[in-house]
C-alpha positions as CSV (number, residue, x, y, z in Angstrom):
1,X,0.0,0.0,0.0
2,X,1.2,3.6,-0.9
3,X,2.1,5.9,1.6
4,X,-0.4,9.0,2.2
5,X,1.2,12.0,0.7
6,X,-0.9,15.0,1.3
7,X,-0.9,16.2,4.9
8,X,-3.7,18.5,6.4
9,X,-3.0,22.2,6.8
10,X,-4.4,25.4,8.6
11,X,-4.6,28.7,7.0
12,X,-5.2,31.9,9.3
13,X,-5.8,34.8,8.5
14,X,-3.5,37.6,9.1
15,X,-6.2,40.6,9.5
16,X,-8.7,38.7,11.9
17,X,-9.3,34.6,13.6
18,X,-10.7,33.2,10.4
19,X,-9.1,30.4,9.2
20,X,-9.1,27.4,6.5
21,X,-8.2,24.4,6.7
22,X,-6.8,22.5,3.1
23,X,-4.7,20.3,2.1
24,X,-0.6,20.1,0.7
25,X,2.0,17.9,-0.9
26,X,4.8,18.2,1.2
27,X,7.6,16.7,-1.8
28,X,6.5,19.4,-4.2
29,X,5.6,22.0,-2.1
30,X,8.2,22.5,0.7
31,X,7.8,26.1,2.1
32,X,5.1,27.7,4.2
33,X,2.1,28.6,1.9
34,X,0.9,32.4,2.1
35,X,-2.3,32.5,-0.2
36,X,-4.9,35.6,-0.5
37,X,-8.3,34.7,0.4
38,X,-11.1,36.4,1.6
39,X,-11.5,37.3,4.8
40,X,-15.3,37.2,5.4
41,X,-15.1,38.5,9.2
42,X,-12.8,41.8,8.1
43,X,-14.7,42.0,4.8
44,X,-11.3,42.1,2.5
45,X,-9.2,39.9,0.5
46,X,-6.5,39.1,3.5
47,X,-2.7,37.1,3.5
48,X,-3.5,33.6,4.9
49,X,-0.2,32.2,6.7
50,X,-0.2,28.1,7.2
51,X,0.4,27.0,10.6
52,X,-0.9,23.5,12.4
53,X,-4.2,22.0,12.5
54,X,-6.0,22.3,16.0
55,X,-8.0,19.4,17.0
């Protein structure tokens, strides 16, 4: 059986506490991903940082 590649990731936001929660390959991908997203508590298209999952 393969091994699971894709791990589980947090996105916060760096305006407000929103967050999302996706998913990454860590072989291709090996840095911290920053994407914009909206922000539907602040209302604006906001920098989401990755950090863990809380559980």
């Amino acid at each position: 059986m393969a091994k699971k590649g894709r791990i589980t990731v947090e996105l916060r936001s760096t305006v407000s506490k929103h967050w999302y929660t996706t998913t990454k390959n860590p072989k291709t991908m090996t840095t911290k991903m920053k994407i914009k997203k909206f922000d539907p508590i602040a209302r604006v298209h906001a920098l989401y940082e990755e950090g863990k999952v809380r559980k």
